[in-house]
TIPABA-680642 format. One line per 10 residues: number of its first residue (from 1); their letters; for each residue z, y, x of C-alpha. Coordinates in pm, 1 decimal. Example, Ala and Ser with C-alpha at 12.3 -4.5 7.8 and 13.67 -1.06 7.14 Angstrom:
BEGIN
1	AS	780.0 -450.0 1230.0  714.0 -106.0 1367.0
% end
This chain:
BEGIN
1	XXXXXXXXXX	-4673.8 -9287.2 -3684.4  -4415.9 -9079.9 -3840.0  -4200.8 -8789.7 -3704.7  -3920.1 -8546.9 -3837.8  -4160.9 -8269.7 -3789.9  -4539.9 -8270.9 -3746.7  -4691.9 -7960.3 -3605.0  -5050.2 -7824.7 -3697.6  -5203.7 -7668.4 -3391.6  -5093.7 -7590.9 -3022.8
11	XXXXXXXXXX	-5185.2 -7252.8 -2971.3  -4956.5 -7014.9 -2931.7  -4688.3 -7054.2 -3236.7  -4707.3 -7433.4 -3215.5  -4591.3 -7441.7 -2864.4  -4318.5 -7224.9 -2896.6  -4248.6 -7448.8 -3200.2  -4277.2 -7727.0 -3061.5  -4075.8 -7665.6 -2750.4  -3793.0 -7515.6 -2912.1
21	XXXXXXXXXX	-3734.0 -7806.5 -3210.6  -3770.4 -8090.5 -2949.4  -3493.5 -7895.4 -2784.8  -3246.0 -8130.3 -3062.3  -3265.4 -8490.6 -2856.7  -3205.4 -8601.7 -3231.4  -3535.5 -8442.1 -3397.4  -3865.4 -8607.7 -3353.3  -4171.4 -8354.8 -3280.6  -4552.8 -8410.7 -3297.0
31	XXXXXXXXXX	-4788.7 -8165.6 -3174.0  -5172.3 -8212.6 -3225.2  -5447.7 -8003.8 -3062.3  -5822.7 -7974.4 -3074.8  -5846.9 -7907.4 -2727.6  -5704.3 -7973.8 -2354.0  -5397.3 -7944.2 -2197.3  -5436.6 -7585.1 -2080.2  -5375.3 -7644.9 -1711.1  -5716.3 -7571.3 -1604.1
41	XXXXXXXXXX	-5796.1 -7284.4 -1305.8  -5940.4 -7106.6 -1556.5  -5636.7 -7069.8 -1771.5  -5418.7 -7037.2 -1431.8  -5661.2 -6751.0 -1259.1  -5627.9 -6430.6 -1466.5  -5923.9 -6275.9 -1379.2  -6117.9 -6566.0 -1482.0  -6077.6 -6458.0 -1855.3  -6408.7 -6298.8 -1786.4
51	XXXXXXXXXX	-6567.6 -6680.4 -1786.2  -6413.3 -6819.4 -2095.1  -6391.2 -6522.1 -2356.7  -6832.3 -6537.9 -2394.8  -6819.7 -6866.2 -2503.7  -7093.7 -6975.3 -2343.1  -7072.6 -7214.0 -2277.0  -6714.5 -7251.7 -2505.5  -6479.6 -7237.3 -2214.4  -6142.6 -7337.8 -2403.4
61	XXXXXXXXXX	-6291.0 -7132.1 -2672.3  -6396.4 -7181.2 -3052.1  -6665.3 -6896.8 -3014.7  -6626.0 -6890.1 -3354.8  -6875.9 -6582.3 -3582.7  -6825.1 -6405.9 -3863.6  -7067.4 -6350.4 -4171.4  -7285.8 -6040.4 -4123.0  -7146.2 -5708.0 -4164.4  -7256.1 -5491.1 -4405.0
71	XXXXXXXXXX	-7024.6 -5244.2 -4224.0  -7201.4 -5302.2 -3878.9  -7548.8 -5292.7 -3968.1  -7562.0 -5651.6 -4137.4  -7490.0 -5796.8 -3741.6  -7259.6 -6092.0 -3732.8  -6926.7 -6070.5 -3471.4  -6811.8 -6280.0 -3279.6  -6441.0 -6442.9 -3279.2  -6325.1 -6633.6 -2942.8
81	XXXXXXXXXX	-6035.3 -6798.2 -3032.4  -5824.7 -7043.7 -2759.6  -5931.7 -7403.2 -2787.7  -5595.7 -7520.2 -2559.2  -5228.8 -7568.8 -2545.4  -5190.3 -7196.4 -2543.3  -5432.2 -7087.1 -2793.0  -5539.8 -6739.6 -2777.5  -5292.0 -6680.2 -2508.7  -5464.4 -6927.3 -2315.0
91	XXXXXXXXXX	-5774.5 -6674.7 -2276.7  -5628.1 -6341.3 -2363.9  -5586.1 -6056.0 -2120.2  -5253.4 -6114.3 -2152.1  -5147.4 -5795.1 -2239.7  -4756.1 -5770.6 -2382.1  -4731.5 -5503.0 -2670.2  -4516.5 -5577.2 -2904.9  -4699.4 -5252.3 -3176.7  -4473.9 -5003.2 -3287.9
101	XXXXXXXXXX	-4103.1 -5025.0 -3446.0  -4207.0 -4917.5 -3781.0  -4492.2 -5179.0 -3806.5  -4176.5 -5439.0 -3902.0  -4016.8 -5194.3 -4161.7  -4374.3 -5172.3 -4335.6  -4369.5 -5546.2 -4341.0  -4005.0 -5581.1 -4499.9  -4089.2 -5272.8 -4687.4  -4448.4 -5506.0 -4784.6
111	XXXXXXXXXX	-4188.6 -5753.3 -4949.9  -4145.5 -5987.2 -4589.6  -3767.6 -5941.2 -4658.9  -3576.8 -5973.5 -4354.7  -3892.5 -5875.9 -4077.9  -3778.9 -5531.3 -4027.5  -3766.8 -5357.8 -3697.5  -3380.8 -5441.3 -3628.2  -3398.5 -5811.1 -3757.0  -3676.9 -5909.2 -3517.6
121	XXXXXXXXXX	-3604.3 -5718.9 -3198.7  -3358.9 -5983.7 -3095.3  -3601.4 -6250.4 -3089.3  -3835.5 -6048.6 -2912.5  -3538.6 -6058.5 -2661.6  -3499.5 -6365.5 -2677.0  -3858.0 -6474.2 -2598.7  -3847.6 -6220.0 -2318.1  -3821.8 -6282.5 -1921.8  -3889.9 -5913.2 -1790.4
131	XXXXXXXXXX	-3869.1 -5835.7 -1406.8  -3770.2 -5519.1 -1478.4  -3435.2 -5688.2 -1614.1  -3194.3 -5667.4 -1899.9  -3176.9 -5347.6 -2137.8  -3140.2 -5258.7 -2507.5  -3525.5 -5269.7 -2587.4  -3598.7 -5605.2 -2279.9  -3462.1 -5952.4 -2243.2  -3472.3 -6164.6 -1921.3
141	XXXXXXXXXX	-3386.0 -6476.5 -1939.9  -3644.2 -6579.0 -2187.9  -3916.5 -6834.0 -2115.7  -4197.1 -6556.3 -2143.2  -4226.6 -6400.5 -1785.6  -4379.6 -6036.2 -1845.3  -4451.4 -5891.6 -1528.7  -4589.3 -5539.5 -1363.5  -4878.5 -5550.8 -1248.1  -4875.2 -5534.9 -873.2
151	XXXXXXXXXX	-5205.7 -5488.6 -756.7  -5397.5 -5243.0 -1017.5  -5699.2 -5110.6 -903.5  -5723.2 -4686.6 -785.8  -5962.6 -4607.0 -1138.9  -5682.5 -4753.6 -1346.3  -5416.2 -4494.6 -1222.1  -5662.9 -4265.8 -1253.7  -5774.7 -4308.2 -1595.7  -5391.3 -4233.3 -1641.6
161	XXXXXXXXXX	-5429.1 -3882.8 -1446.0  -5709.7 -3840.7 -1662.0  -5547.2 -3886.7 -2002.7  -5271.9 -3648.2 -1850.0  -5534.6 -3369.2 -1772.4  -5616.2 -3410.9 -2148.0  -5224.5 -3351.4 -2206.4  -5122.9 -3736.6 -2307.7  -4802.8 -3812.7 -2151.4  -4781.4 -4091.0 -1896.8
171	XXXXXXXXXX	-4616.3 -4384.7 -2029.9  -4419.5 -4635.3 -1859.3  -4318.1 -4839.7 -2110.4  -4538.9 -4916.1 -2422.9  -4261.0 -5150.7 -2558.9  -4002.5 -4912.8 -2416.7  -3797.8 -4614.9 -2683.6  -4163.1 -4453.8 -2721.9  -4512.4 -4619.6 -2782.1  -4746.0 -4279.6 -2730.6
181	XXXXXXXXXX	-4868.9 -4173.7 -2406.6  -5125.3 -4353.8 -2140.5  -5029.4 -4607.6 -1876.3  -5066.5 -4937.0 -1738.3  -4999.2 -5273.8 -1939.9  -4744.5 -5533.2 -1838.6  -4850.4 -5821.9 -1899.9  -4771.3 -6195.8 -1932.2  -4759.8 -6314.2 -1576.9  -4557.9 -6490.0 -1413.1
191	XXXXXXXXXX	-4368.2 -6266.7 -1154.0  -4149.0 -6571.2 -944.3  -4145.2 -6894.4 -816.6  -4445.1 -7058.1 -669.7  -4676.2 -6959.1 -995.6  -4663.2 -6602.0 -920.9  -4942.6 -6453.9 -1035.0  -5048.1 -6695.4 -1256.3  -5110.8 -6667.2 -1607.9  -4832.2 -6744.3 -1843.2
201	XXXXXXXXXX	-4962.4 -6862.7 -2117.1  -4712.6 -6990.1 -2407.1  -4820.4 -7304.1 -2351.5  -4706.7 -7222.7 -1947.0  -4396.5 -7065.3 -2086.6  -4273.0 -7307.0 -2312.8  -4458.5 -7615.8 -2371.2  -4543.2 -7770.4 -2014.0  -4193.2 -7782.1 -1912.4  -4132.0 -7949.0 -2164.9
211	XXXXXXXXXX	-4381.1 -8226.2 -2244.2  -4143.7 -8510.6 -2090.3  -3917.8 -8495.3 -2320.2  -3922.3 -8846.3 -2523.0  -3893.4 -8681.4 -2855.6  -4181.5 -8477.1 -2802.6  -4524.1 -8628.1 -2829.1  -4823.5 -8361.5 -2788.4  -5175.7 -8486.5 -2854.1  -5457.7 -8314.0 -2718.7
221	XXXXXXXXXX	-5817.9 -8350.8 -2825.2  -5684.7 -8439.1 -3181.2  -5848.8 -8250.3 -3484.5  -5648.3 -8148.2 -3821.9  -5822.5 -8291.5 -4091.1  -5601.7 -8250.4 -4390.0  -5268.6 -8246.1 -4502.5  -5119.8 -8551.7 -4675.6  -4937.5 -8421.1 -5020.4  -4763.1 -8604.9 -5304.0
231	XXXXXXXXXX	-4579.7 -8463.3 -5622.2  -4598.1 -8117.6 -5425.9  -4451.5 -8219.1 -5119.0  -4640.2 -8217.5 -4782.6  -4604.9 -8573.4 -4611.7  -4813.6 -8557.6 -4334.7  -5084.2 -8451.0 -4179.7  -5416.6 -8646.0 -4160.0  -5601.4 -8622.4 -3822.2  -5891.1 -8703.0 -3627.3
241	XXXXXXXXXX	-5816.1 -8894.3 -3259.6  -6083.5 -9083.0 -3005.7  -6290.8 -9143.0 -3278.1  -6013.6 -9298.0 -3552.1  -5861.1 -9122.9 -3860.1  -5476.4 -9164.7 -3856.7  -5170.9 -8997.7 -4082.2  -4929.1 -8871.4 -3904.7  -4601.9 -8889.0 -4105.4  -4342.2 -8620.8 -4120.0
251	XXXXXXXXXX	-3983.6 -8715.7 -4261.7  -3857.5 -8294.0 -4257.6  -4167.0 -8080.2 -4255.8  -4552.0 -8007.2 -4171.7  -4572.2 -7685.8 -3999.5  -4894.9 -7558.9 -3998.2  -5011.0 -7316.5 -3667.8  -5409.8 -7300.7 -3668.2  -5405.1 -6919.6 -3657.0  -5586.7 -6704.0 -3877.9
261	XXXXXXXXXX	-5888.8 -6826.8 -3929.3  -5794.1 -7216.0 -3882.1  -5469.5 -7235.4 -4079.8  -5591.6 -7110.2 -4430.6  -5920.5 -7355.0 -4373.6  -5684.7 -7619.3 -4351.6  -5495.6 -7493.5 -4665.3  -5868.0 -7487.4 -4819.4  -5950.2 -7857.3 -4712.0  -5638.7 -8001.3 -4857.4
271	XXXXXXXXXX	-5667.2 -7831.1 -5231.0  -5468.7 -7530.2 -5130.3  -5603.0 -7212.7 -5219.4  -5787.5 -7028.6 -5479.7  -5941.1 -7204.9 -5790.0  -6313.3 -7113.0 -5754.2  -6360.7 -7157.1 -5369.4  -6228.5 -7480.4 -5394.4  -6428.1 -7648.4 -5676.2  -6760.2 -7452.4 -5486.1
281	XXXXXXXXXX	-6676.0 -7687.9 -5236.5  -6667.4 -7996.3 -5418.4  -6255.6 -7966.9 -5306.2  -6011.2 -8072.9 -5612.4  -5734.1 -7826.5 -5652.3  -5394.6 -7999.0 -5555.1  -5228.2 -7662.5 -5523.6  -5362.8 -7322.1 -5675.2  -5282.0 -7075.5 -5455.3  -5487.8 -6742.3 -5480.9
291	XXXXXXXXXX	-5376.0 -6583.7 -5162.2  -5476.2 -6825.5 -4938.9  -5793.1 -6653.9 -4705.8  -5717.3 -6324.0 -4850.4  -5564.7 -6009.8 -4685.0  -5782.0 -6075.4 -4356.0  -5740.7 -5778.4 -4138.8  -5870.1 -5685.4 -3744.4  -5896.7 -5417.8 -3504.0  -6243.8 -5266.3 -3485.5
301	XXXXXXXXXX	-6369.7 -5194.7 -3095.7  -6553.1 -4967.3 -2953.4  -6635.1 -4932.2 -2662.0  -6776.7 -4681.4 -2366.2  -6910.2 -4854.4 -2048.7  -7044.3 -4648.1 -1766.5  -7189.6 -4738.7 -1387.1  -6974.8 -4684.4 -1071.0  -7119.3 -4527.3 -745.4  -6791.4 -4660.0 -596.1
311	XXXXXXXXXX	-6731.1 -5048.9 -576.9  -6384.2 -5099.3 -607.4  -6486.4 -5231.6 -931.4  -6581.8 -5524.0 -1052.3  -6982.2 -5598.5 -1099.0  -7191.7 -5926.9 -1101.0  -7446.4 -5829.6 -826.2  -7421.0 -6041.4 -503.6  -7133.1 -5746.5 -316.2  -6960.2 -5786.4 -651.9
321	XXXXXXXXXX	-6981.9 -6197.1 -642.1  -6865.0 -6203.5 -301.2  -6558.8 -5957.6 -352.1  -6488.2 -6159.7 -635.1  -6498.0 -6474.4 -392.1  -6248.2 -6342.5 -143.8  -6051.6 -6174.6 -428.1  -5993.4 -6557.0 -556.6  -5885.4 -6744.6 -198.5  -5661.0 -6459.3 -166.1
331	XXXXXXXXXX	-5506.0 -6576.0 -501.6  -5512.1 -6919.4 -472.9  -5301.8 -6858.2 -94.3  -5044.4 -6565.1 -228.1  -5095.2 -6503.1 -580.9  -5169.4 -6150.5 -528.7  -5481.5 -5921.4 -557.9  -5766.8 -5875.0 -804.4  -5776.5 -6261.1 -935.4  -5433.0 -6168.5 -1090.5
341	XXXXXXXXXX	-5562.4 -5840.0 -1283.7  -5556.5 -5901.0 -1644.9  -5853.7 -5659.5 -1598.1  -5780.7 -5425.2 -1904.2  -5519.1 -5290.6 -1680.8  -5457.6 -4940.6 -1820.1  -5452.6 -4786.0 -2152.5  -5333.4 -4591.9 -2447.0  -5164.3 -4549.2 -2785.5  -5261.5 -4234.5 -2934.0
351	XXXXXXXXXX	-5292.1 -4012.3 -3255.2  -5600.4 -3896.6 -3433.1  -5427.7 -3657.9 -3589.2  -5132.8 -3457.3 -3429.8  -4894.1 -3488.5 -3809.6  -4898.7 -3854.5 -3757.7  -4606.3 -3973.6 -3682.9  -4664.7 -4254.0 -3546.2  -5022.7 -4366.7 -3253.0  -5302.8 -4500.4 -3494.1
361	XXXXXXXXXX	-5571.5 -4553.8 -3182.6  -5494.3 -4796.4 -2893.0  -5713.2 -4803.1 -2562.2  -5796.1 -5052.8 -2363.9  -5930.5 -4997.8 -2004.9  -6100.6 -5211.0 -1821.7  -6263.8 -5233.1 -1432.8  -6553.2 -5369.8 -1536.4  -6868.6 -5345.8 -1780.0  -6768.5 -5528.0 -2077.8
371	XXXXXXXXXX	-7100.9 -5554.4 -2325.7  -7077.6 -5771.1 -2621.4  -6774.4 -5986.1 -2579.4  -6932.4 -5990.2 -2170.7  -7236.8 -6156.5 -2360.7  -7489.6 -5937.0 -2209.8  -7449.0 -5945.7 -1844.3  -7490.1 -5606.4 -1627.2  -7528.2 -5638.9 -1227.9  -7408.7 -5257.9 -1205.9
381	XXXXXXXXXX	-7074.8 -5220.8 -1065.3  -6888.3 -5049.6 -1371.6  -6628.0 -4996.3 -1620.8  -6535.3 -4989.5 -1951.9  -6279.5 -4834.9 -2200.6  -6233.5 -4941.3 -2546.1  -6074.2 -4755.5 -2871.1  -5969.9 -4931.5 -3187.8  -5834.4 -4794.1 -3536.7  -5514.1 -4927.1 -3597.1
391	XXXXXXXXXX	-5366.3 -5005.9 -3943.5  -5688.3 -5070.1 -4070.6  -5744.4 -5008.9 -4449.4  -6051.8 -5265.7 -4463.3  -5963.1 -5615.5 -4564.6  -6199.3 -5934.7 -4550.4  -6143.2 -6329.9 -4580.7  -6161.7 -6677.1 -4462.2  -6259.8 -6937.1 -4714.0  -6500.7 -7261.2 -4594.3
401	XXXXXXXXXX	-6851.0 -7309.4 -4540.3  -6850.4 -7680.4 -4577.6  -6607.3 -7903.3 -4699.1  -6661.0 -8096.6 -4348.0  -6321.3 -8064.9 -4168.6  -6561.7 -8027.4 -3854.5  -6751.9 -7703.4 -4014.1  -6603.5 -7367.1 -3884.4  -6451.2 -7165.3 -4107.7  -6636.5 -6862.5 -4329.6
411	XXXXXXXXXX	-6488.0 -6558.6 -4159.0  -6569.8 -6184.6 -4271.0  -6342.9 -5918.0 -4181.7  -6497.1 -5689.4 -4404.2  -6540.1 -5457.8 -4094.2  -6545.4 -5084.3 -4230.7  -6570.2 -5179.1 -4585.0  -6307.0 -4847.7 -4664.6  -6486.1 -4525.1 -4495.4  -6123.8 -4434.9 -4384.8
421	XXXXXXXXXX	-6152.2 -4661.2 -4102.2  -6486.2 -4493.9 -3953.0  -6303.0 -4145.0 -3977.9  -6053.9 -4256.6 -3772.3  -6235.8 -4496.1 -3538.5  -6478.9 -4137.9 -3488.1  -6177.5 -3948.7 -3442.7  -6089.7 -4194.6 -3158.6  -6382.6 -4208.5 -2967.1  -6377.1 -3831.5 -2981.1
431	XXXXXXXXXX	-6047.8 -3851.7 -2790.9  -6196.7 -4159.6 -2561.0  -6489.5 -3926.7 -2483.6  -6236.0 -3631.9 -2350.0  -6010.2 -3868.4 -2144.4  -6349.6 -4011.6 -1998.5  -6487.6 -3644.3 -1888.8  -6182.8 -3588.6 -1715.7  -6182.4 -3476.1 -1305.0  -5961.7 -3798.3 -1204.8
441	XXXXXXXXXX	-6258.7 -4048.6 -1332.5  -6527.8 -3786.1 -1121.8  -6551.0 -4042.2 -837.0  -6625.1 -4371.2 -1067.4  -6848.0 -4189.1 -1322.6  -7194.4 -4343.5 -1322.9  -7450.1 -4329.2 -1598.6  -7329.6 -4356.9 -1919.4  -7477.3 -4698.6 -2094.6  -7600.8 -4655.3 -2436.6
451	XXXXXXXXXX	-7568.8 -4291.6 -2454.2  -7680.4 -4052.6 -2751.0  -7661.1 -3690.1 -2829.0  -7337.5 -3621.2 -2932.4  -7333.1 -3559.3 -3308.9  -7135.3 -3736.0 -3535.3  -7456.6 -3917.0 -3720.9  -7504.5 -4045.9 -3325.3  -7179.2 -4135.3 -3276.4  -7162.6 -4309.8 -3621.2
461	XXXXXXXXXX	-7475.8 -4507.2 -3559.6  -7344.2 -4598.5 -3219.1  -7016.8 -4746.3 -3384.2  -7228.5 -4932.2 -3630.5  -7447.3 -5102.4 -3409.0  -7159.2 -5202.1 -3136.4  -6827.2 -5237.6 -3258.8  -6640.6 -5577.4 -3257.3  -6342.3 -5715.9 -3320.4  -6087.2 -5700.4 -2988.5
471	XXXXXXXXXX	-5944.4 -5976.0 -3094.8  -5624.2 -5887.1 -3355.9  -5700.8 -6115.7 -3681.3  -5383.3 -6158.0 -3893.0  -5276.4 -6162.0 -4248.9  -5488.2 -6497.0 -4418.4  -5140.9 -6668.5 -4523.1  -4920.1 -6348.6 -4536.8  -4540.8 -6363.9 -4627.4  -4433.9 -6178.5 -4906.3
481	XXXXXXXXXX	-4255.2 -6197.3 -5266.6  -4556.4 -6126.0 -5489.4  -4840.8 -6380.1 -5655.6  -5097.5 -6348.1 -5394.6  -4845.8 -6429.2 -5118.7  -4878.7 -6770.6 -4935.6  -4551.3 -6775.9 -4820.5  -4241.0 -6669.5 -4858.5  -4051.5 -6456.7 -4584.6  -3892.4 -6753.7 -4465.4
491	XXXXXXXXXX	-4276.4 -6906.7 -4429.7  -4277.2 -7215.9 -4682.2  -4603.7 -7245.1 -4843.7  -4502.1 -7120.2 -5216.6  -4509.2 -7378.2 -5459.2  -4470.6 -7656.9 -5219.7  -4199.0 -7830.0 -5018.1  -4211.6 -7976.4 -4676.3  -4490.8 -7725.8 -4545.2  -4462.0 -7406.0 -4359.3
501	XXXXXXXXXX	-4747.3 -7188.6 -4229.9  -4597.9 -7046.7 -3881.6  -4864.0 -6813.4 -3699.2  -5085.9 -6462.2 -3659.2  -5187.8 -6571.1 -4045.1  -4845.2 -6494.2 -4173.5  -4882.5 -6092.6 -4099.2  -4850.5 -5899.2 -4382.5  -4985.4 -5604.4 -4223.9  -5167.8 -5570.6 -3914.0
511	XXXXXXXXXX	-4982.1 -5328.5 -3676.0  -5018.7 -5075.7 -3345.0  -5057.2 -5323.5 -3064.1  -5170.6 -5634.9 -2929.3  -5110.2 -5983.7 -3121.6  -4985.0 -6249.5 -2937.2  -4590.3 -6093.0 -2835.6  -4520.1 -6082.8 -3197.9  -4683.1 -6410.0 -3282.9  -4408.9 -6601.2 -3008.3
521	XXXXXXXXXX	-4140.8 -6328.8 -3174.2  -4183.4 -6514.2 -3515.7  -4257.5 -6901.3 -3366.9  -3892.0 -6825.1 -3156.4  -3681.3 -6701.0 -3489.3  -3852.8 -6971.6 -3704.8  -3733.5 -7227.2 -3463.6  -3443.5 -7134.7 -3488.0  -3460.9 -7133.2 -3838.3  -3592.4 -7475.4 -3931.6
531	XXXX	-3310.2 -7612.0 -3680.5  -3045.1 -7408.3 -3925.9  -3208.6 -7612.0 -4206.4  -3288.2 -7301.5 -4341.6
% end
């Protein structure tokens, strides 16, 4: 079977991708996917994130772990990552934050020539459909529907009131001429037509609409084995369908979209990467390329969880599971009510330190009790709000733990490996802890779970024993200029022709905010690129 262009992975950039090539009626597009077609109530119902994210059982999830952490008391993390059409969007809290302005001049300024703030705002517009309409900073007319939420619950505005008692502006607009301040999320929703308060995935945003198109063909349940090569130029892309290994030819380019973890394993499996993790795997380098796996970075979590003596939470004992029940017919009949909550409805960008210049903590706030990844179950009706460090120092990798295309991938973030992060991720809790203590939260404060005395060895030890990922990996096939780059700012896998990586992997550095905006930002303005010829 052979195609102009043969695309790697449909999670978030590959249906963006994928929907805007097959756009040409002249261009021939193949998408392949692990998993289903990401129509699923799950997907649709936002609430019902809450099922899928624990991975178990793996809900249109890879439920993928990490080597222990040295950092986090030798524990291993876990990583769910979207097993759809969709990918990570597909079972995200669909949260729209596109980080802060000056993350893009650090990348250009990182040697991503061309990424800065001003170059990539207009695909961001692009990508955008906003209800709150057209503006310098919003789009409108762009497949993504980002929506208010309508329906947030009474704690969330009042976790706001709370950060404003601890003098933290109320913000509006995190994506809007200022990112500081507290204030609920908009999120990717979709705000019209008769999917109103749906999820909109990317694969709901751009791909569905347009998987009838004859010179599109999208396989689901299709694994990436390897690419195809020859004299340095990628060919192909070798696969794994009901049962049968096929090549799946590609006359213009292979564009590879596995995310962070996925796409440098694939690099790995085809003799793309560094030297020595290759031949340890029995893998003959094709292609030495040191960079490949490096530069892994993620946001650190931690989190505060606490009981609620009133109920208009959300808690699994049997009043919680029959709100819940009533919550989703309401849904299914109007869209409307708590099974459209993207349940971290507020939060926060703040600054450790008031001479920053710039938010270096983000919160998340969620109306429920959120315990390891939802992994541990509580009855209680509850809550939970969660502080990360952003611009992490620490750096990990991906290489392979088998040379089985069917083994997961080695992942260690190197989670606190530079003490910097800790200071700051202290710092931020600190500032959690104030917001929480606040008179506006009086009504929904319950007992604290896992509290300790206060002091900073307590609060250190608490950190080490809990904190998790919240879900931001980037940088494993980062664009740059210099030798340890795997691409090139225009994406091409250096050294080789015919292959582009185009994903959360290609992130130089990992920025102030939430993943998945700028992931479509870059899949819309490489579209557009590869269509140039460029």
């Amino acid at each position: 079977m052979e195609f102009d262009y043969v695309i790697a992975g449909g999670g978030t950039a590959g249906c963006v991708l994928a929907a805007r090539l097959s756009e040409d009626p002249k261009a021939t597009v193949c998408l392949i996917e692990a998993g289903g077609e990401g129509r699923g109530l799950l997907i649709r119902a936002p609430a019902l994130v809450a099922a899928m994210v624990p991975g178990r059982p793996p809900l249109n999830n890879w439920a993928l772990h990490t080597v222990p952490q040295p950092g986090l008391g030798g524990r291993r993390g876990f990583q769910p990552r979207g097993r759809a059409l969709g990918g990570s969007s597909a079972i995200n809290a669909m949260l729209y934050v596109r980080g802060h302005p000056s993350d893009y001049d650090d990348w250009a300024d990182a040697g991503a020539d061309g990424w800065d703030w001003q170059s990539v705002l207009p695909w961001f517009l692009k990508a955008e459909g906003n209800m709150r309409g057209e503006s310098d900073l919003h789009g409108t007319d762009g497949p993504l529907q980002v929506a208010d939420q309508r329906f947030p619950r009474a704690i969330s505005r009042a976790f706001v009131h709370a950060a404003g008692a601890c003098q933290i502006p109320q913000n509006d607009d995190f994506n809007g001429p200022g990112q500081e301040g507290a204030g609920l999320y908009q999120v990717t929703q979709f705000h019209a037509g008769p999917r109103k308060g749906e999820r909109c995935s990317a694969a709901a945003a751009y791909l569905h609409p347009a998987m009838a198109r004859p010179n599109l063909t999208v396989m689901t349940g299709t694994r990436a084995l390897r690419l195809a090569l020859d004299e340095g130029r990628a060919t192909g892309l070798m696969v794994r369908r009901r049962g049968r290994e096929i090549t799946l030819r590609a006359r213009r380019e292979v564009i590879v979209g596995l995310g962070t973890f996925g796409s440098p394993q694939l690099l790995l499996l085809s003799g793309i990467g560094p030297e020595e993790e290759l031949r340890a795997h029995g893998i003959a380098p094709v292609h030495v390329l040191p960079g490949v796996g490096a530069n892994l970075q993620d946001h650190l979590d931690y989190t505060i969880s606490h009981t609620s003596p009133r109920r208009d939470v959300v808690g699994l004992n049997p009043r919680g599971l029959m709100r819940l029940l009533k919550a989703g017919l309401r849904w299914r009949k109007s869209g409307e009510g708590l099974f459209a909550s993207p349940m971290a409805e507020a939060g926060a960008f703040l600054r450790s330190d008031p001479g920053l210049t710039r938010p270096d903590l983000q919160v998340h706030f969620v109306i429920g009790i959120v315990d390891q990844h939802l992994r541990k179950p509580h009855l209680a009706d509850g809550w939970s709000a969660h502080v990360c460090a952003l611009r992490p120092r620490s750096r990990g990798s991906v290489g392979l733990t088998s040379a089985d295309p069917m083994a997961p991938p080695r992942i260690d973030p190197g989670f606190l490996s530079d003490p910097r992060d800790l200071e700051t991720l202290m710092k931020g809790a600190r500032l959690l802890e104030g917001i929480l203590s606040a008179d506006p939260l009086t009504p929904w404060r319950g007992r604290r779970l896992y509290p300790h005395d206060g002091s900073d060895a307590a609060l250190e030890a608490d950190i080490r024993a809990r904190a998790d990922t919240i879900y931001h990996p980037v940088g494993t096939c980062r664009m740059g200029r210099d030798d340890l780059a795997v691409t090139s700012p225009d994406l091409k896998v250096r050294g080789l022709q015919g292959l582009r990586v185009v994903d959360a992997s290609v992130i130089p550095l990992l920025g102030g905010g939430n993943t998945n905006a700028p992931t479509i930002m870059i899949a819309e303005r490489m579209a557009d690129l590869i269509r140039r010829g460029g």
